[in-house]
C-alpha positions as CSV (number, residue, x, y, z in Angstrom):
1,X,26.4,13.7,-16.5
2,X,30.3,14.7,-16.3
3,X,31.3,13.8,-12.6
4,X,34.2,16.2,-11.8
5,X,31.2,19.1,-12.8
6,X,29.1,17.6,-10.3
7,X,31.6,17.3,-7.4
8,X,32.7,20.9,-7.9
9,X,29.1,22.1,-8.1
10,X,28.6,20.0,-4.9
11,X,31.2,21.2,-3.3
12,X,30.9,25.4,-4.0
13,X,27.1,24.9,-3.4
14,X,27.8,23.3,0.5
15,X,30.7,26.2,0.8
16,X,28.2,28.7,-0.3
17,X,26.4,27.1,2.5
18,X,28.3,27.1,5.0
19,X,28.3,30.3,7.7
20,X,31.4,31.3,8.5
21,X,31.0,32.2,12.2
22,X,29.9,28.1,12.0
23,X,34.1,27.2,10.6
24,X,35.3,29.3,13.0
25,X,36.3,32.0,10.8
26,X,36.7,35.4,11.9
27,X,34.7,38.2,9.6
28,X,35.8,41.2,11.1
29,X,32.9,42.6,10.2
30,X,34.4,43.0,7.0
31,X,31.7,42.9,3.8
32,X,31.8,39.8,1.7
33,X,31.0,39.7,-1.8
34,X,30.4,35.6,-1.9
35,X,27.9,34.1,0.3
36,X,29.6,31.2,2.8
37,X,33.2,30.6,2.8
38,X,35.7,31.8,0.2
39,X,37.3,29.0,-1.9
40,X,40.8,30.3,0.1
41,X,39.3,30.3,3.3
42,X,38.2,26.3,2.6
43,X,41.3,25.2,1.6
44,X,42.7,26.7,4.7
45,X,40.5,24.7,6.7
46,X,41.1,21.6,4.8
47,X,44.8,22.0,4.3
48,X,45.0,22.3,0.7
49,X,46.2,24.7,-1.7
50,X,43.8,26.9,-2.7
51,X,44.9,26.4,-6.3
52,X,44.3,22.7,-6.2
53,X,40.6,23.4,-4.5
54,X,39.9,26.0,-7.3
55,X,40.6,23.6,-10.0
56,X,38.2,21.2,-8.1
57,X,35.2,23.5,-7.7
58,X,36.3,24.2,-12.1
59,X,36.4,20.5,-12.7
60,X,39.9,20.6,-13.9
61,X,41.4,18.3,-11.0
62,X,40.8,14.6,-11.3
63,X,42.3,11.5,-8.7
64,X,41.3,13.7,-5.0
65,X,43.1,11.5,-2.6
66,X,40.6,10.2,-0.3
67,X,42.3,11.7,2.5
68,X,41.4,15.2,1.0
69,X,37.9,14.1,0.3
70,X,37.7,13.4,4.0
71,X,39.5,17.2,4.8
72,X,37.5,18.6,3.0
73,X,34.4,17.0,3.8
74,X,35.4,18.0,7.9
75,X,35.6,21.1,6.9
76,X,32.1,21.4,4.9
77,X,30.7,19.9,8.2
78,X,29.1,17.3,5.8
79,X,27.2,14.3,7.9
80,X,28.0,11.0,7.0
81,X,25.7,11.0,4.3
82,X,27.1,13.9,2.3
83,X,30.9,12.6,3.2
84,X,29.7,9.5,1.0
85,X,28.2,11.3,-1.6
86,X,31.3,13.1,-1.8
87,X,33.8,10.1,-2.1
88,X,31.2,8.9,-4.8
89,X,31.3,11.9,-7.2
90,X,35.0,12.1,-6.8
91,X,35.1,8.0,-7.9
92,X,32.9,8.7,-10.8
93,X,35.0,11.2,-12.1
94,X,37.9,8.4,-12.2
95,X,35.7,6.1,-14.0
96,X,36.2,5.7,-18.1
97,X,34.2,4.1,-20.9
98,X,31.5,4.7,-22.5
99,X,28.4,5.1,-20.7
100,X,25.7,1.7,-20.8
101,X,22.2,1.3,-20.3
102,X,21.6,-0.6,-17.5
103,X,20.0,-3.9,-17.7
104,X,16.0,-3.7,-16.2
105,X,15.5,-3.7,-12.2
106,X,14.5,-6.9,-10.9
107,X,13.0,-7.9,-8.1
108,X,13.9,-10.3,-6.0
109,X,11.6,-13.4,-5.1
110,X,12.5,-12.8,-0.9
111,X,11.6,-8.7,-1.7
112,X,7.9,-10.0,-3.6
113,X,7.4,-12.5,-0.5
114,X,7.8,-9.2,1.8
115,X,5.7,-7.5,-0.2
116,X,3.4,-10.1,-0.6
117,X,3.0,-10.7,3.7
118,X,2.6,-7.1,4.4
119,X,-0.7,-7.2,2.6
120,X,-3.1,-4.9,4.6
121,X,0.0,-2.7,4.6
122,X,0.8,0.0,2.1
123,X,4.0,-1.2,0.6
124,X,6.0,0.2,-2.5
125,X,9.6,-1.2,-3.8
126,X,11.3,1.6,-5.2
127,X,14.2,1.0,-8.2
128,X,17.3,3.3,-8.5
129,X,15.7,6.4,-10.6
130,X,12.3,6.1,-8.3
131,X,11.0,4.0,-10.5
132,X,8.3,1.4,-8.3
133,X,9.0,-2.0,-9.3
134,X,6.4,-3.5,-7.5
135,X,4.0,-2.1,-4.8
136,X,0.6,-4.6,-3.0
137,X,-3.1,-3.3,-3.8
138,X,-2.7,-1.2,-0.2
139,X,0.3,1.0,-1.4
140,X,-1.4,1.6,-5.4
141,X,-4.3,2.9,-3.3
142,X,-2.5,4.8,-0.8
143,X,-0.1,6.7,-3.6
144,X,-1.4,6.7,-6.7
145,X,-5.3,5.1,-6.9
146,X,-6.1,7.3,-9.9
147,X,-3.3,4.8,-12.1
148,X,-3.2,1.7,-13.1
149,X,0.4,1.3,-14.6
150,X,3.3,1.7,-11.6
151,X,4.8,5.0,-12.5
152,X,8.1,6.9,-11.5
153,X,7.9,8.5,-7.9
154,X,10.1,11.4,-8.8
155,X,7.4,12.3,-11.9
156,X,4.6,11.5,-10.1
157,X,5.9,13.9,-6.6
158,X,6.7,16.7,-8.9
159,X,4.1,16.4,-12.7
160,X,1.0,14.7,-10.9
161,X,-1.5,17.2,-9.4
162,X,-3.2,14.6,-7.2
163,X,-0.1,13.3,-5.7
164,X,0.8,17.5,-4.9
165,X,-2.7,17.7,-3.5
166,X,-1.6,14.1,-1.7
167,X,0.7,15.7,0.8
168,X,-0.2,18.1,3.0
169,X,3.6,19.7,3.3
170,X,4.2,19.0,-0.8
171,X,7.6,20.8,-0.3
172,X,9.3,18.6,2.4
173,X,8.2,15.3,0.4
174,X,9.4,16.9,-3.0
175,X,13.0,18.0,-1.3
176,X,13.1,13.9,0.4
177,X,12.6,13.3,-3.3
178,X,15.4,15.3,-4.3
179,X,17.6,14.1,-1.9
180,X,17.1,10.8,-2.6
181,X,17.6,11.2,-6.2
182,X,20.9,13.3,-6.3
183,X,22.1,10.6,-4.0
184,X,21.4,8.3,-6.5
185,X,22.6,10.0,-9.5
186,X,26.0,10.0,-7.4
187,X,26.4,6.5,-7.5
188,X,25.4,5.9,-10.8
189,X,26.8,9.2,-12.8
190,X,26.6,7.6,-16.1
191,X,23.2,5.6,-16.4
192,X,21.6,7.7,-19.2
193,X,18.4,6.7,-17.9
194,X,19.0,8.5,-14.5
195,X,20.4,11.8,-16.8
196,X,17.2,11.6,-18.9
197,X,15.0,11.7,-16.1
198,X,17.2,14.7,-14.1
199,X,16.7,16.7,-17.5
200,X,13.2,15.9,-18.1
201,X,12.6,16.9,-14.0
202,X,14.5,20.6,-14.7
203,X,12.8,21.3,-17.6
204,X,8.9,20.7,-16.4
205,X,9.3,21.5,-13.1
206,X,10.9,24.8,-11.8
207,X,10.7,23.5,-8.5
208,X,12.7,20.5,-9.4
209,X,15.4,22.4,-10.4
210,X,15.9,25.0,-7.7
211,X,15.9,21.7,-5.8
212,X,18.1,19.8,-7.6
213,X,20.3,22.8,-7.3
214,X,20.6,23.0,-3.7
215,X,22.7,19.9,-3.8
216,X,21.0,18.0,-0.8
217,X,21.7,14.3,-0.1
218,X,19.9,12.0,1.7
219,X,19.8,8.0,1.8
220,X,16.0,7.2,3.0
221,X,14.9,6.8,6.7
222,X,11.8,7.6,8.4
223,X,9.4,10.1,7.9
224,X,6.2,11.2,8.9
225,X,3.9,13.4,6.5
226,X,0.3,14.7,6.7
227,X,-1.3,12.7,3.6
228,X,-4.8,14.3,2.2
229,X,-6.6,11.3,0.8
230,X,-9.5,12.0,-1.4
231,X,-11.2,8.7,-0.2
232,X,-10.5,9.1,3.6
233,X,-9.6,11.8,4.6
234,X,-6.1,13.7,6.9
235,X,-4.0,10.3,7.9
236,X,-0.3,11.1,9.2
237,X,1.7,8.3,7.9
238,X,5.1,7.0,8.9
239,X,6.8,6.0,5.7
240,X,9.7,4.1,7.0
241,X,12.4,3.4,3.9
242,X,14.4,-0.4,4.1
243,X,17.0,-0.8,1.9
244,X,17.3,-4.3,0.2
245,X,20.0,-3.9,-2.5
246,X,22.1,-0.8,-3.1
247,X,19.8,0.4,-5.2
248,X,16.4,-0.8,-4.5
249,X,14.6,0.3,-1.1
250,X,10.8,-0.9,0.4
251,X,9.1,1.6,1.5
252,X,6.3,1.2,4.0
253,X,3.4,3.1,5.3
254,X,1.4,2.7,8.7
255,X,-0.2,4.9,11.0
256,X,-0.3,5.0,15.0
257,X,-2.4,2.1,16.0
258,X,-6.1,3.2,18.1
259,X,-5.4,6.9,15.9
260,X,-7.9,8.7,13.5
261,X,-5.3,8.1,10.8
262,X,-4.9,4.6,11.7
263,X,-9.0,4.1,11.3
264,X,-8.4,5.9,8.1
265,X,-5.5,3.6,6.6
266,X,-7.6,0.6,7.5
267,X,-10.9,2.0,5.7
268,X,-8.8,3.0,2.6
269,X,-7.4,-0.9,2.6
270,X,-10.7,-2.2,3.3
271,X,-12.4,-0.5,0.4
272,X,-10.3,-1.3,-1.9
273,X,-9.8,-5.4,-1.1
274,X,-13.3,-5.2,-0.6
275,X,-13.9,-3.8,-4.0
276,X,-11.3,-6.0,-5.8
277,X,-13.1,-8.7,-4.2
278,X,-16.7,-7.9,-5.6
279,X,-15.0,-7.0,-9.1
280,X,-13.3,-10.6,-9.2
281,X,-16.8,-12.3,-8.6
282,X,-18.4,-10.0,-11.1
283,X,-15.9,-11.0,-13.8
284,X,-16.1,-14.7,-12.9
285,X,-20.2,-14.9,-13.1
């Protein structure tokens, strides 16, 4: 995935974004043929040439000063989150070499003890490319009961019709998907693993790619979604994201204690340690 296309698709799509009452500048009422801010308009507010910001949003620029990356970022009103994303397409672009598989995620013995003492607790590591690494009998049964093989999160939110039927608001877990992702693929522009799955997710999934893009970043954090269980029932569930390398996050699920959903969650964990218990004394007899 060539890095100086992505960070001048990122940064037309947030300048086609961007109001321009919001910047500060003045319309006149006139009619506008681009949606958001011209590209000369932008460099204004970032105090660039507008030559040198149109070879950006072409691709044709390399080396952006990370001085401009911040100007330009101020004047994108990006949050924290998108500045970084920024500074990490325009340091991919300076990278050379050929690109390298990745050696396989690991994890970690201290992340398998965490998962391993959050037990009644639905708990899923997730890799770089949303691939779970590890998750505890509580978070296979929460996310994904109808496998048995950990699969990719990113296939499973946008190819699996139970997990669509899973979430109540499909779109707002599908975009944190997104988000998540394009973050990713930021930091890691050349992992051909990481392209394969982006190009696999555009072509089977329309909604991926209108998604993918919009060009939205977004690092993890707390969220709460309506889940539709087909063993329990409505639960809203807090999935809170902890991040334990740069590229490997846990995420865990609870309810409200004393709510319906948390009477649900504990059913759902119940059933199924109480069935793994009956099928490991069946097999042993």
């Amino acid at each position: 995935m060539n890095s100086r296309r992505q960070l001048g698709e990122y940064l037309r799509t947030r300048r086609s974004q961007l109001v321009p009452e919001d910047a500060g500048v003045a319309t006149y009422g006139d009619r506008r043929r681009v949606p958001g801010l011209r590209r000369e308009e932008l460099a204004l507010l970032a105090g660039v040439s507008a030559s040198y910001y149109s070879r950006l949003e072409q691709g044709q620029a390399a080396n952006a000063s990370p001085e401009v990356l911040d100007a330009l970022a101020s004047a994108l009103r990006l949050n924290d989150t998108e500045r970084r994303h920024l500074h990490q397409l325009a340091e991919g672009g300076r990278r050379r070499g050929p690109a390298r598989r990745p050696a396989p995620e690991r994890v970690s013995a201290a992340t398998r003890q965490l998962v391993a003492v959050l037990g009644d607790v639905p708990v899923v590591v997730l890799g770089r490319r949303s691939d779970a690494l590890a998750w505890n009998t509580a978070g296979q049964a929460l996310y994904a009961g109808h496998l048995s093989q950990r699969p990719n999160m990113a296939r499973l939110v946008f190819l699996d019709p139970h997990t669509r039927d899973l979430y109540a608001d499909w779109p707002a877990k599908a975009r944190a998907v997104v988000a998540t992702l394009r973050m990713a693929s930021g930091r890691h522009p050349d992992d051909p693993a990481m392209n394969e799955l982006i190009g696999e997710l555009t072509v089977r999934s329309p909604e991926f790619a209108a998604m993918w893009a919009d060009h939205r970043v977004k690092t993890g954090g707390d969220a709460v979604y309506e889940m539709r269980h087909p063993l329990v029932g409505g639960m809203h569930v807090t999935q809170q994201t902890l991040r334990v390398t740069d590229d490997q996050v846990v995420v865990v699920a609870t309810t409200e204690p004393g709510s319906p959903s948390h009477a649900a969650m504990t059913l759902l964990v119940h059933g199924v340690h109480t069935g793994a218990a009956s099928r490991s004394t069946y097999t042993t007899h």
